[in-house]
C-alpha positions as CSV (number, residue, x, y, z in Angstrom):
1,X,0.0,0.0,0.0
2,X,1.1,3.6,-1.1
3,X,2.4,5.5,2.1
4,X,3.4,3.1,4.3
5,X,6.9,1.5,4.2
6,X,9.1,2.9,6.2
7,X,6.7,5.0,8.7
8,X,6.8,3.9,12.5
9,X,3.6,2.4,14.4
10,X,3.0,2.5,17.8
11,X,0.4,-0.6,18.5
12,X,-1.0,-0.2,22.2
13,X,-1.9,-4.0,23.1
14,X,0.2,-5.5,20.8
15,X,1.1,-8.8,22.1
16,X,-1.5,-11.3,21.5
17,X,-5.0,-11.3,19.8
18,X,-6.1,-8.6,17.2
19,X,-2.8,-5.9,18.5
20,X,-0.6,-8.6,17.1
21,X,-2.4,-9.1,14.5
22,X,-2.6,-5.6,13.3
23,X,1.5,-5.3,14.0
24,X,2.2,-8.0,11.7
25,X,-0.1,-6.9,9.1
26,X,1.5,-3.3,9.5
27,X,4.9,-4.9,9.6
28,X,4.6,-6.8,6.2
29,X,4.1,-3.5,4.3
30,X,7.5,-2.1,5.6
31,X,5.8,-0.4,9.0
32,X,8.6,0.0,11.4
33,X,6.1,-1.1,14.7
34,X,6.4,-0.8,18.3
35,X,4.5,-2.8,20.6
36,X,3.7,-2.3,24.0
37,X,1.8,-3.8,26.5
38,X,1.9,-4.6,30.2
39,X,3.0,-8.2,29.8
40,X,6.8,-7.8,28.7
41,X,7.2,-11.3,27.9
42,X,4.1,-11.3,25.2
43,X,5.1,-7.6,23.3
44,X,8.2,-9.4,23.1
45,X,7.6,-12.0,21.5
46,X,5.3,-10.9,19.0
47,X,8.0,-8.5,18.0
48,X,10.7,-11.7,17.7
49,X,7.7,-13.1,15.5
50,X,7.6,-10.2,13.1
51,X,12.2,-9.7,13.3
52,X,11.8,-13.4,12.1
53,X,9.6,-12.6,9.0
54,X,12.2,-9.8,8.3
55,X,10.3,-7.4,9.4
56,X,11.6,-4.3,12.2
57,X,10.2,-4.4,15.5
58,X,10.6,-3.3,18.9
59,X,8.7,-4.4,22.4
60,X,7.6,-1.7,25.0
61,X,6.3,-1.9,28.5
62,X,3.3,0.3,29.4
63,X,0.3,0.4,31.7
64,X,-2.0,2.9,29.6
65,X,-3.8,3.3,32.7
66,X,-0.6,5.2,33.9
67,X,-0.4,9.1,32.3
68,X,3.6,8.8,33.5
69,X,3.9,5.8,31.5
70,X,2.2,6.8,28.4
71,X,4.5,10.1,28.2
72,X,7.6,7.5,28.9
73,X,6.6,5.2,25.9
74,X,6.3,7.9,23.7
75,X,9.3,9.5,24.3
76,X,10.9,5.9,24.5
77,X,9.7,5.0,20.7
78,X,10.3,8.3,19.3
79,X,13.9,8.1,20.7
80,X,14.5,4.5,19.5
81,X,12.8,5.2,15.7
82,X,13.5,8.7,15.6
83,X,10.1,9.2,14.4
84,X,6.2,8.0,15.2
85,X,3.7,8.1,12.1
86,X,0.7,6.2,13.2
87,X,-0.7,5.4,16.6
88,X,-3.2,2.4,17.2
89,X,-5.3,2.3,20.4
90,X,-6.1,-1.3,20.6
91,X,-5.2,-1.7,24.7
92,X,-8.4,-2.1,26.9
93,X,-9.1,-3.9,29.8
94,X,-12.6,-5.8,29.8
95,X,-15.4,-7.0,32.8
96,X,-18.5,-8.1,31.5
97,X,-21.6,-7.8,33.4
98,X,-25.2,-6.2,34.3
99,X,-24.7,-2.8,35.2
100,X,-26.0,-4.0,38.8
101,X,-22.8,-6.1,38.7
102,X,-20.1,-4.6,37.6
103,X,-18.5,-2.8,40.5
104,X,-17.1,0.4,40.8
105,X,-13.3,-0.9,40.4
106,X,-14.2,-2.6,37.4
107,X,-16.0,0.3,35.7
108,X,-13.0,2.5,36.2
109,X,-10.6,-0.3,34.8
110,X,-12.3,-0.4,31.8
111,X,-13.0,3.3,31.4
112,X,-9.2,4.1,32.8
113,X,-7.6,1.8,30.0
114,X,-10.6,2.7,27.7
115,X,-11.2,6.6,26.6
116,X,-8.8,8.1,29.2
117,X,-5.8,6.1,28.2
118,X,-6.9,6.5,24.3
119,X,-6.9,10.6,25.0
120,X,-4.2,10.9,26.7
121,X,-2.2,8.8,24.4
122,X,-3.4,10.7,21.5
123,X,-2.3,13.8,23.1
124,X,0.7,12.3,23.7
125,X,1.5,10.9,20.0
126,X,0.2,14.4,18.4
127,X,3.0,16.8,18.1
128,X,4.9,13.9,16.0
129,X,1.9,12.2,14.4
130,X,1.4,16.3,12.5
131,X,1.9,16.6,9.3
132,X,1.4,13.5,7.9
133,X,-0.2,11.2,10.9
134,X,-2.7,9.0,11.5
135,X,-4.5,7.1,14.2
136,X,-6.8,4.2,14.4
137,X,-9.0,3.2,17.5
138,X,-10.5,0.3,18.1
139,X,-14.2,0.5,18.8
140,X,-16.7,-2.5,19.5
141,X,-19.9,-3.5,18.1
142,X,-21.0,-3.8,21.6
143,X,-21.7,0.1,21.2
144,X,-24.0,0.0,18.5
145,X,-26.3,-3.1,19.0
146,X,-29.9,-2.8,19.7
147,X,-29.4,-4.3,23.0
148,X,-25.8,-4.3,24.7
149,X,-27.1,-6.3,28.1
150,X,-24.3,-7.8,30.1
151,X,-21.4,-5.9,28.0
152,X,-22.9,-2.3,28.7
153,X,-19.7,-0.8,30.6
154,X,-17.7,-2.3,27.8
155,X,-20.0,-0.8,25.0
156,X,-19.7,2.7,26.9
157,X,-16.4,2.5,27.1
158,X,-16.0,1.3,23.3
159,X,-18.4,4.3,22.4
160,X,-16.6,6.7,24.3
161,X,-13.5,5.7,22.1
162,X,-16.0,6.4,19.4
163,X,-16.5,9.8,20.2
164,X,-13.3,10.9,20.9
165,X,-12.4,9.5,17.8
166,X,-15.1,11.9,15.7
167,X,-13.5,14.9,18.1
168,X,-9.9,14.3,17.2
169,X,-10.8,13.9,13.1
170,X,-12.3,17.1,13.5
171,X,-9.7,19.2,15.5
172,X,-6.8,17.9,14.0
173,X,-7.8,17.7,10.3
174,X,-5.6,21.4,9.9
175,X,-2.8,19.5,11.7
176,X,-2.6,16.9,8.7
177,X,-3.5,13.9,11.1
178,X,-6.3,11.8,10.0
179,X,-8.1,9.7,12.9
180,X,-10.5,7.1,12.4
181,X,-11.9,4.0,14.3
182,X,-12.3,-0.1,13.6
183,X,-15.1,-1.9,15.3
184,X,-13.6,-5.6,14.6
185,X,-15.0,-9.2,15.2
186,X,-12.1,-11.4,15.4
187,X,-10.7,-14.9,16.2
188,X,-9.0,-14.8,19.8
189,X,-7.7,-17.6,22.0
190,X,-10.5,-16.6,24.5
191,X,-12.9,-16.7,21.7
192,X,-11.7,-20.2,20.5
193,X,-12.1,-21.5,24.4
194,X,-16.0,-20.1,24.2
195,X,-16.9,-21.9,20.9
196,X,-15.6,-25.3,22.3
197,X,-17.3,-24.9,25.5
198,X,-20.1,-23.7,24.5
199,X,-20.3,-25.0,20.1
200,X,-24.3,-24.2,20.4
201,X,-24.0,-20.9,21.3
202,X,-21.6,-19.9,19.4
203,X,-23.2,-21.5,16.2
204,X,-26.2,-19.4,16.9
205,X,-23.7,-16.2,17.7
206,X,-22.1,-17.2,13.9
207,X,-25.8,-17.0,11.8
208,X,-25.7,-13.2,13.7
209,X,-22.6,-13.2,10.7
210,X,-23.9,-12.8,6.8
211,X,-20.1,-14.4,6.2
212,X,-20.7,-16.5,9.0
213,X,-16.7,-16.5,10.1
214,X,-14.6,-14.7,12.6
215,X,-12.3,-12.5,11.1
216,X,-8.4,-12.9,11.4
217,X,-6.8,-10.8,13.5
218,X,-4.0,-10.4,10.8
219,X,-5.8,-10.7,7.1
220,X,-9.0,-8.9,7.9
221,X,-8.5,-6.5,10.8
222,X,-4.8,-6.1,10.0
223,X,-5.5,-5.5,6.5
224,X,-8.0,-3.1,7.1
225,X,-5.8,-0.6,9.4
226,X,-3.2,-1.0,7.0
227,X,-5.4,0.7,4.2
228,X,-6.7,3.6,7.0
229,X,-3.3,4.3,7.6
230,X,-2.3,4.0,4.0
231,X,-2.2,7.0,1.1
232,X,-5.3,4.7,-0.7
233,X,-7.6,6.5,2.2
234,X,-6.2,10.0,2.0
235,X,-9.8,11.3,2.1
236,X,-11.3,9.0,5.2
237,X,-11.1,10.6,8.7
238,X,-13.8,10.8,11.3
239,X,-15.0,6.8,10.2
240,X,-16.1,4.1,12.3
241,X,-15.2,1.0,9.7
242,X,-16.7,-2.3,10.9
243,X,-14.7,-5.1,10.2
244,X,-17.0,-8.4,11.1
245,X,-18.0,-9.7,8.1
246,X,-21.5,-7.9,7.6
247,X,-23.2,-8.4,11.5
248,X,-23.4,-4.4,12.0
249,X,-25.9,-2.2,10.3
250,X,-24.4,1.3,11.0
251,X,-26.7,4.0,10.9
């Protein structure tokens, strides 16, 4: 894709799941990517994985829940790449529950590591990402079904993301930084474990899916970051892209 070898990506999240996913897609078109996450052991491994397809990579420890931290990374990958290009907020930390469930500990978890660590980050990322920058959040469907019972603190959270997402397009358009957000439904080991406990339920959750598949955390949601943070979508900013195989009607 047009616009991307040789930039540098910061991948919040990035050791397992859809993060890693996205990193190696990004690092296959000549991204430069640095991954960070909480778990040293897992960011580093995922970026031996993409050093052993040839690819450049670094591994970062960060708590995004940590404003100290996120000013540290930053400064960290800038110093180490000499540059930072495009930023992907995929970190979140997730309880699922009733709203009469969920405690207060686990709403601010998932709002901390939600739309405060995504804003601050941004901010963060902004003075280099000017110019020529761009940013990709991850959103959830959770935020835009009819009925998000049982996932509602997620979907707030997710929808906050959303929001701040629309905001930043907006107010950073002049500063030549496109922002835009991916709502993905993606394979995941946790998501694997479900279908074999529970292959009824998750056959019924899979008709919910006109392509009736999860999508790859590489091919499909990897791919489609790659082509928001690409030249080919020069004129995109302010989206919310679903990537889950047709389940979402967006309105």
């Amino acid at each position: 894709m047009p616009g991307l070898r040789g930039r540098v990506a910061l991948i919040t999240g990035g050791g397992q799941g859809v993060g890693r996913g996205i990193a190696l897609a990004l690092a296959s078109r000549g991204v430069r990517v640095a991954l960070a996450g909480r778990t040293r052991g897992k960011v580093e491994a995922a970026a031996e994985e993409i050093r052993g397809r040839g690819g450049d990579a670094q591994a970062f420890s960060c708590d995004v829940t940590v404003a100290d931290e996120i000013t540290a990374l930053v400064d960290a990958v800038v110093d180490h790449f000499g540059a930072l290009s495009i930023l992907v907020n995929n970190a979140q930390t997730t309880f699922n529950g009733t709203l009469l469930d969920v405690s207060e500990e686990q709403y601010s978890s998932v709002m901390d590591s939600g739309p405060r660590a995504a804003w601050r980050i941004m901010r963060a990322c902004h003075p280099h990402l000017k110019g020529d920058g761009t940013i990709v959040n991850l959103g959830s469907a959770a935020g835009v079904r009819w009925d998000p019972s049982g996932y509602g603190v997620y979907a707030a959270a997710k929808e906050g993301i959303r929001s701040l997402t629309r905001a930043a397009a907006c107010e950073w358009a002049g500063d030549g930084i496109r922002v835009n957000a991916v709502l993905p439904l993606a394979s995941s080991p946790a998501l694997a474990e479900w279908a074999e406990d529970r292959p009824d339920e998750a056959e019924e959750y899979l008709r919910t899916v006109p392509l009736r598949r999860f999508g790859d955390p590489e091919l499909d949601i990897g791919a489609a970051v790659a082509f928001l943070c690409s030249d080919e979508s020069s004129f995109i900013t302010g989206h919310s892209l679903p990537v889950d195989g047709g389940q979402v009607l967006m309105r």
